[in-house]
N, C-alpha and C positions, 0 to 999 in steps of 0.2 A: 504493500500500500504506500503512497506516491504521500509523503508529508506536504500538508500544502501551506504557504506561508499568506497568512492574510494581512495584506499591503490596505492600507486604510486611504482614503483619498484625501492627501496633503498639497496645501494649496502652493509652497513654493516650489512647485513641481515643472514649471513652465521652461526655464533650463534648465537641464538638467547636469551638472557638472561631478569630477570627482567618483566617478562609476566603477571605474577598475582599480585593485588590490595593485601596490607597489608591483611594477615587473612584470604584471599578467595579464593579458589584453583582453580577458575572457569574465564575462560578469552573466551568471544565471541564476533567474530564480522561475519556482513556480508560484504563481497566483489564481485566486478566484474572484477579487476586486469586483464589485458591480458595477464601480465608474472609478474615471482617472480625470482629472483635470489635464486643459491642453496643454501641453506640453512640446519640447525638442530637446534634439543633445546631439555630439557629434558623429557616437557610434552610430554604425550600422545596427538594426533591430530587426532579430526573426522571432516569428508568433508560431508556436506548435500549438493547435486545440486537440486537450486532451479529452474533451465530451460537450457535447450540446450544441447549439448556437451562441454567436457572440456580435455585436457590431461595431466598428473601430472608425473614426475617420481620420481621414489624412487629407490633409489641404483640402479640406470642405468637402470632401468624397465620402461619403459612404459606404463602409464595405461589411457586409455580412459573409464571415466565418462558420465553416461544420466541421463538426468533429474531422478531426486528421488533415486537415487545410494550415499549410503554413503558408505565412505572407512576411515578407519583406518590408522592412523602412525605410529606404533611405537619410544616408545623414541629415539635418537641418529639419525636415517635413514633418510640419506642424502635426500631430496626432492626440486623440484623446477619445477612451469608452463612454459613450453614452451612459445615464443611466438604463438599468435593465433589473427586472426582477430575481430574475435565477443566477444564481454565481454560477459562472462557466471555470473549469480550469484549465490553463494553459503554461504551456512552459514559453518562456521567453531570456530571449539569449542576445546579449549584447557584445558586439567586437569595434573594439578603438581601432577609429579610422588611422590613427597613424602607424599604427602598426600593419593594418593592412596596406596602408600604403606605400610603408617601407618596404615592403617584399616583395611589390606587385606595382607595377604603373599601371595595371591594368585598371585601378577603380579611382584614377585622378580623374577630376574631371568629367566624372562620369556618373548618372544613376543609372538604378534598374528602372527598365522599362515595364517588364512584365512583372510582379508583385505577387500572385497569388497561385499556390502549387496545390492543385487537390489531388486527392484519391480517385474522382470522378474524370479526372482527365486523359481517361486510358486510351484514348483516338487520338491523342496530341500524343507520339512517342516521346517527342523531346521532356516535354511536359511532367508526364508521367514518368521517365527516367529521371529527372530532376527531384521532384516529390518521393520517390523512394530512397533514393540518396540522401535527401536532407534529414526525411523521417530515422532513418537509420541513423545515423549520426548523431541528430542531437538526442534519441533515446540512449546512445551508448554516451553521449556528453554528460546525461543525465545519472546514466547508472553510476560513470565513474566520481562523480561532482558526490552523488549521497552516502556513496561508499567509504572512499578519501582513503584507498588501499595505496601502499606505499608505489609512491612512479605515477600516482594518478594525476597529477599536473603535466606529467610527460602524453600523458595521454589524450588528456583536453586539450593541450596544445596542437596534437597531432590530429585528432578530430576536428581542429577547426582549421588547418591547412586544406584538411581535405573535403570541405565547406568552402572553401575558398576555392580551389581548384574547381569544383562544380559549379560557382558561381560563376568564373573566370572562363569558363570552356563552352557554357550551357546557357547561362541567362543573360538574354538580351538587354542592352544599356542603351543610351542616348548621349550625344556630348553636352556639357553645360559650358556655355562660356564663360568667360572675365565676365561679361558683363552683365549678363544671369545672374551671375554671384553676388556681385556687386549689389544688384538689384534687392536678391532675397536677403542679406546678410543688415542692408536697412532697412526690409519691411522688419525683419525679426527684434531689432534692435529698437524701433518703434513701439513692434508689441510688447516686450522685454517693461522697457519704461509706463505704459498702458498695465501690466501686471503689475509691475511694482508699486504703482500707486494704488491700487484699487485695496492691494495688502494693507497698505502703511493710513487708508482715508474709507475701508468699506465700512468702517459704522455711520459714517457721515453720510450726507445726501449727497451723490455724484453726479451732476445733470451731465448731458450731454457735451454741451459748449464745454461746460471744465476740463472732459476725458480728452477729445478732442483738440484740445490745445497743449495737453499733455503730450500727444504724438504730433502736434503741429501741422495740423490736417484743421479743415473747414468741420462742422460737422457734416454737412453730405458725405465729405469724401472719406470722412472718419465709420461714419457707418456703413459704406460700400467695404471699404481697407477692411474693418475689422472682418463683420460676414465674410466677404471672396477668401481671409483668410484663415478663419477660424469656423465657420460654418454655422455659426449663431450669432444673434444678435448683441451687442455689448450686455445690454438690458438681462438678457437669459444668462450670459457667464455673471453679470453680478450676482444675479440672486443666489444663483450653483453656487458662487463662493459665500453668500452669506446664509445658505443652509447647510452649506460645509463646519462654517464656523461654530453655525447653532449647534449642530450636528457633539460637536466635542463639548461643548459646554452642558448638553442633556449629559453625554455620558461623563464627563468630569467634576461635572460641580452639582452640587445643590438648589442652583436657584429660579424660580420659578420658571412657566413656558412664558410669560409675561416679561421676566425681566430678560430672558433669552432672546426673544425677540427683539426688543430692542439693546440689548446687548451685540446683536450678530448683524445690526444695520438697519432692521426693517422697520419702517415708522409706521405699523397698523399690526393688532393684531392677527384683522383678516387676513393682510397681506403674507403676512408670516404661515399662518397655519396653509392657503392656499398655495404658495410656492414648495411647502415644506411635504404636502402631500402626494404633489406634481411630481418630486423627485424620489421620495424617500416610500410614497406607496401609503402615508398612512399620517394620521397627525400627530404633532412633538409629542402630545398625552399619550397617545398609544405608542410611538416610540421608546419613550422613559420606560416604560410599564413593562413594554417586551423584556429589556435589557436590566430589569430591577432583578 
């Protein structure tokens, strides 16, 4: 039985830096998460579903996951799980780009094009030789990662060479340019300072015009920018993060759903219980109660 580590949804999660262990370019864990906040980071990210359905977006795409479907992230690309009812488990496996890049010109400059590897894809040979490769691999990444038998770093190293090699032989990329980069490396850096206030000012009332001038965008342009880049509206990631907040205060403190509410930003109770339900399935009273 597969130990599953239940990852909570923490809101400085938008960059994600500091991933890999001194010397090892190799970061896994498994989770069941119901949502993630949007986030990025440098490494590459593969998704193994180990059962059910799951849905992930990447740069405001939508991708729905089944059991045995692994997908790719490319460096940079904004991603985050929706909320969803059913914990799904997956294993997820992280490789520092510069280490890949060290060994291999092959991934400068370059993302994947193709992203998603099923079991169903038995008419796509390439496809399907791709997905049984990878499956195998990170189940053997996984054995040696739980086990931690002596030489097993030798081994995870060696597993993800040959993850690499598959990648490098089999899945199709696109080039990016200078100026692509250039491009996304300030929209992220926009959203970066857009995160960081909403952290440092979500008890407060945030209008529009303020967010907006925090990234130095008109508000039109600020609510196209955010959407095309995040896939929701400013308006819906605040609230996600102020029933995030509320979220730990049920389960950490003592004090009322009343003072939580406006503890966590919301200036109505309605508001509070209606947002808190949207996300979490149920209201802060029945929350507490579950977890009492």
């Amino acid at each position: 039985m597969v130990a599953t580590i239940h990852i909570r949804f923490f809101m400085k999660a938008w960059h994600q830096r500091f991933l890999f262990e001194r010397d090892f370019p190799l970061n896994i864990f498994i989770t069941d998460v119901t949502e993630f906040p949007p986030h990025w980071h440098e490494a590459i990210e593969i998704i193994y579903v180990l059962n059910d359905s799951l849905s992930i977006s990447i740069n405001n795409e939508i991708h729905t996951l089944h059991k045995s479907d692994i997908l790719l992230i490319n460096s940079e690309d904004v991603h985050y799980f929706p909320p969803q009812s059913n914990p799904v488990e997956r294993i997820i496996l992280l490789f520092e780009l510069n280490f890949i890049e060290n060994i291999s010109d092959s991934f400068q400059n370059k993302r994947f094009s193709q992203v998603i590897f099923s079991e169903t894809d038995g008419l796509d040979c390439n496809k399907s030789f791709v997905h049984g490769t990878l499956k195998n691999h990170i189940i053997d990444i996984l054995h040696e990662y739980e086990n931690k038998e002596e030489g097993y770093r030798l081994i995870l190293r060696s597993r993800l060479y040959d993850i690499l090699v598959t990648l490098i032989r089999q899945t199709p990329t696109v080039s990016i340019s200078p100026y692509e980069k250039t491009i996304k490396h300030n929209r992220l850096e926009r959203l970066k300072n857009v995160f960081d206030y909403v952290e440092q000012n979500y008890q407060n009332n945030i209008s529009l015009e303020e967010i907006a001038s925090v990234a130095n965008f008109s508000v039109y342009y600020f609510t196209r920018f955010f959407k095309d880049t995040i896939g929701m509206t400013f308006i819906q990631y605040l609230n996600n993060f102020r029933v995030t907040k509320a979220e730990e205060l049920l389960l950490h403190t003592d004090d009322t759903v009343t003072e939580v509410a406006f503890k966590s930003g919301f200036g109505s109770i309605k508001n509070f219980n209606r947002n808190f339900k949207i996300l979490k399935g149920c209201s802060p009273s029945q929350f507490r109660k579950a977890i009492s």
